[in-house]
C-alpha positions, 0 to 999 in steps of 0.5 A: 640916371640908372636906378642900382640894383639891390644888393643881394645876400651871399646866398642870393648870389649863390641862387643867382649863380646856380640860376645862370646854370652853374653847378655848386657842389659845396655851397659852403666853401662857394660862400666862404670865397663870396664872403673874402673876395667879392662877388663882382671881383669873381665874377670876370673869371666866368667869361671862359665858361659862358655861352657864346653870345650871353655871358650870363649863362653858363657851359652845361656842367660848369662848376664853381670849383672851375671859376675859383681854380681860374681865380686862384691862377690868376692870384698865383701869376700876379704874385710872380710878375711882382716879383719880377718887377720888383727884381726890374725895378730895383735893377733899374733904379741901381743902373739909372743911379749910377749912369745918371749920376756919373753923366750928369753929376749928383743933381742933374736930373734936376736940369730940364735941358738933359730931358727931352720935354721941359713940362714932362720933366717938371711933372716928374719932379714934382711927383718925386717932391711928393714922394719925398713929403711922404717919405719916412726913410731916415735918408731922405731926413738926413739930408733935408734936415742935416745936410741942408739939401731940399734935392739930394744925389741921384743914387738917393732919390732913387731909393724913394722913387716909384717905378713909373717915375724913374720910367719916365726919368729914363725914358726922357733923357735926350742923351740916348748914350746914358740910356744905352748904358743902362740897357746894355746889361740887358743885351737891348737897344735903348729906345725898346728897353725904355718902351718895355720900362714903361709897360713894366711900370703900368703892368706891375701897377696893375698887378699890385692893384689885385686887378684880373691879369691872366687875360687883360688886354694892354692899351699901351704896347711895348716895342718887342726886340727884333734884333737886341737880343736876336734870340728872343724874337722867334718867341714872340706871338706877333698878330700882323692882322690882329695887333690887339692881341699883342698887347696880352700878357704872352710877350711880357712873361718872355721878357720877365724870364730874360730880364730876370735871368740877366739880374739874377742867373740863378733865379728859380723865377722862370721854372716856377712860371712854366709851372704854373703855366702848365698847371693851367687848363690848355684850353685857356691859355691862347686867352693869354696871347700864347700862339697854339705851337707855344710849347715848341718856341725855344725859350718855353720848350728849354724850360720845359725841358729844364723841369726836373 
């Protein structure tokens, strides 16, 4: 086993970094954002300014100001994509209620034969048993205690249950005319907005965890709508030759807009992320998986041209 490295002051840290070749013009403010945000949760947001081939050394002329802009960015863009999956999320759950509930009766996403693996589904179940231990909300009391109900309606459950769990619960029902039902506010084809649930759940578990997101490579990848709905395709940065980068945050971002725009129509959600976007260093930005033409792609160049 490796022997750990001591541990270093914040002002070693500092030495540290201007050792690396980093330039710091005020070394207060650098030891003020060490002392509130870590040394090793900072240290990533170096990477874009490091020389090719060591990442422990840094482009003459870098400043700390440039990794904390990054740093500050990528704090910015994690709270908008909450939001938006929280706005998903609730929308979600309301359609997955109704559908289910009026499919399958109040208690039917208790029955394993309307789920497509029996053991996925009794894992499912228990992490909402779970929730509901934990669970404080006067509903749930009301009918365990009241009603007598160990499990109640779907439209309650609902109210408690996490994101990843009502993601599995959708994507492992065998009827895919309920899942249907549930994508078709979105204009998508059920199998898509199900995989895109998915992916939605882990993305805002990532970003609620404050993990580094502007550049982070996905391992699970969404299925991207080729034909449901038709007008989003062209905006799409596919890599036949590099599937991985698919996988950055590009292709999610232009989902949250369509999404976001089907639940809310008068969301200001889309123009505060092009904003932000911008605001961004351009050198940066293929770093997110955007393609170099991305300001030309139909659905970006329109809220472009949308800012007042």
């Amino acid at each position: 086993m490796s022997k750990p490295k001591d541990a270093k002051t914040y002002q070693e840290q500092i030495a540290l970094l201007k050792s690396r070749g980093l330039v710091v013009h005020n070394e207060p403010f650098a030891l003020h954002c060490l002392e509130h945000h870590n040394y090793y949760r900072l240290s990533p947001y170096r990477f874009p300014y490091t020389l090719p081939g060591d990442r422990d050394l840094f482009v003459p002329g870098t400043t700390f100001e440039q990794l904390w802009k990054l740093y500050v960015f990528d704090r910015k863009l994690r709270h908008l994509v909450i939001e938006a999956c929280k706005s998903v999320e609730i929308s979600l759950r309301a359609r997955w209620a109704y559908q289910v509930g009026h499919a399958l009766g109040p208690l039917g996403y208790l029955d394993n034969q309307h789920f497509s693996s029996p053991l996925v589904h009794a894992r499912t179940l228990v992490k909402l048993h779970d929730e509901m231990e934990r669970s404080r909300e006067e509903f749930i009391q009301h009918h365990r205690a009241n009603l007598f109900m160990p499990w109640p309606p779907a439209w309650v459950i609902v109210e408690i249950a996490s994101f990843g769990n009502i993601s599995n619960l959708l994507g492992q029902l065998r009827s895919s005319a309920i899942r249907q039902s549930i994508a078709n506010p979105f204009g998508m084809d059920e199998q898509t907005f199900c995989s895109l649930m998915h992916h939605l759940s882990v993305l805002r578990n990532i970003a609620a965890h404050h993990s580094r997101l502007w550049n982070r490579q996905f391992v699970f990848k969404f299925k991207l709508p080729k034909k449901k709905p038709a007008h989003l395709f062209p905006n799409f940065f596919v890599y036949p030759a590099m599937p991985k980068k698919e996988a950055k945050i590009h292709n999610s971002l232009i989902l949250l807009v369509h999404l976001m725009t089907c639940i809310e129509p008068a969301t200001d959600w889309p123009e505060r992320l092009i904003r932000l976007l911008l605001s961004r260093d351009p050198k940066l930005i293929p770093e997110m998986g955007f393609p170099a033409d991305w300001k030309t792609r139909p659905l970006w160049q329109s809220l472009i041209a949308a800012l007042p």
